[in-house]
Residue frames relative to the residue before (quaternion, step in Angstrom):
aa qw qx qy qz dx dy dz
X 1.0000 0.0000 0.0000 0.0000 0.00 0.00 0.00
X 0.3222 -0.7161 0.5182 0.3390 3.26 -0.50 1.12
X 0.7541 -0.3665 0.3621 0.4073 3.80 -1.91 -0.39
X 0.7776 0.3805 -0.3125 0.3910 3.34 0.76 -0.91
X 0.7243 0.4988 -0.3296 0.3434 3.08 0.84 -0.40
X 0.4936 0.5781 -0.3822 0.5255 4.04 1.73 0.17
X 0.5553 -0.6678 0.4542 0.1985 3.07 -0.73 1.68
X 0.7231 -0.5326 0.3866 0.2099 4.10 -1.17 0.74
X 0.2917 -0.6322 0.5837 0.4177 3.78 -0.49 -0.51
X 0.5603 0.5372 -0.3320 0.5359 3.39 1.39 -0.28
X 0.4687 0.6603 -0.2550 0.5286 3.62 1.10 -1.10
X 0.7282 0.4378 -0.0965 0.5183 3.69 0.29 -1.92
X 0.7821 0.3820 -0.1664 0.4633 3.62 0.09 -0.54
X 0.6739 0.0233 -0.4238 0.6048 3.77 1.02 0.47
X 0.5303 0.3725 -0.6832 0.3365 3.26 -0.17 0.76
X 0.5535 0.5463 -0.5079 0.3705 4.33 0.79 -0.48
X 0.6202 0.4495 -0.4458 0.4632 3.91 1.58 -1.30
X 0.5477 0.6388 -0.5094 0.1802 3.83 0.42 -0.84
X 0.6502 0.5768 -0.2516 0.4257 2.98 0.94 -2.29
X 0.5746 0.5727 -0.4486 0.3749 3.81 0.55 -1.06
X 0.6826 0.6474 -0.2436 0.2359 2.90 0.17 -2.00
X 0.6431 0.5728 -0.2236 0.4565 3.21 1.18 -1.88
X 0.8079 0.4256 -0.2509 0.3212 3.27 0.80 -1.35
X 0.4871 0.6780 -0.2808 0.4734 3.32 1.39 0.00
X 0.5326 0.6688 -0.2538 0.4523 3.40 0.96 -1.23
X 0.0899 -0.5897 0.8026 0.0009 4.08 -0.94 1.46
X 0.3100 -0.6214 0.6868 0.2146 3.12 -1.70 0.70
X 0.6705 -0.6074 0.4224 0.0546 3.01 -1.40 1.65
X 0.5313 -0.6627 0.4735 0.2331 3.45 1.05 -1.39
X 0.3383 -0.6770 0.3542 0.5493 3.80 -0.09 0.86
X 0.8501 -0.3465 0.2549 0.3038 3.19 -1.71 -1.15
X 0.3665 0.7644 -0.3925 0.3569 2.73 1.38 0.60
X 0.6511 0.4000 -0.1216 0.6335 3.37 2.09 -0.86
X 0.5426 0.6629 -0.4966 0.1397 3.33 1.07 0.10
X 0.3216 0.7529 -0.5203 0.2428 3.72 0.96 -0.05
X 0.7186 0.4521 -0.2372 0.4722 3.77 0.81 -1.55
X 0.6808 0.2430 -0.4178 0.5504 3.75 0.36 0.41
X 0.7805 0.2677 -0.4592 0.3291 3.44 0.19 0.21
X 0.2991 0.6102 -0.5594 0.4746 3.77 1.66 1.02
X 0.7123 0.4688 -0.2731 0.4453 3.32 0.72 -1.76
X 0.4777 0.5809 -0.4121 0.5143 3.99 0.57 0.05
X 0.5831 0.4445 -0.3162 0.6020 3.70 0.71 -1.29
X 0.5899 0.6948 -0.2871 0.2946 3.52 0.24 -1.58
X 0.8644 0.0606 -0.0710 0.4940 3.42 0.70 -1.59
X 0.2417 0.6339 -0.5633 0.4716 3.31 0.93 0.80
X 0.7671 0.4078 -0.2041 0.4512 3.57 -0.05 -1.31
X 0.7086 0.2421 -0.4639 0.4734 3.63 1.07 -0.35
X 0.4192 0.6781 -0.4619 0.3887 3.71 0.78 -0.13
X 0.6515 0.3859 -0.2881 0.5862 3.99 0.77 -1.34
X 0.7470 0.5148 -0.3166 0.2770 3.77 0.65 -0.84
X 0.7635 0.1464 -0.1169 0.6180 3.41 1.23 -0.45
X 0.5851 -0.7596 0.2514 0.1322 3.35 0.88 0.84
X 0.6875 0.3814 -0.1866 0.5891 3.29 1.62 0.57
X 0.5627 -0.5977 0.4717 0.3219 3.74 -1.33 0.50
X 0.7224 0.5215 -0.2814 0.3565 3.10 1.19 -1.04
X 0.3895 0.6557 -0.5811 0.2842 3.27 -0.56 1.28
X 0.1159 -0.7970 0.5910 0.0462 3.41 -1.22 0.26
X 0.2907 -0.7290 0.6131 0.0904 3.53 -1.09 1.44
X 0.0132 0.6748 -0.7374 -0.0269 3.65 -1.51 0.46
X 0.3880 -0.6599 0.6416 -0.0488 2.11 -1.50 1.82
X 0.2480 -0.8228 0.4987 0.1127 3.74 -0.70 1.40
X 0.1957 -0.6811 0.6191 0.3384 4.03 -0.24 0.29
């Protein structure tokens, strides 16, 4: 395998966050449910203006 063509450690490491990500991921439902993600949009807008940054992160507890 030549050099360019072997995938980064950078390369390797978001695809391990993708795969996660995926696995993490509840499914919401069709569109009948779509109302509750576009509240939760409203939702983080208002904390975004409220503490002045993107960088935050909600958990969701079952």
């Amino acid at each position: 395998m030549s050099r360019a063509s072997r995938p980064t450690a950078a390369v390797c490491e978001v695809k391990l966050a993708a795969a996660t990500l995926i696995d993490a991921l509840v499914d919401l439902g069709g569109i009948e449910s779509a109302r509750g993600p576009e509240h939760y949009f409203v939702h983080f807008l208002a904390v975004m203006k409220a503490i002045g940054t993107l960088e935050y992160n909600v958990r969701i507890v079952r």
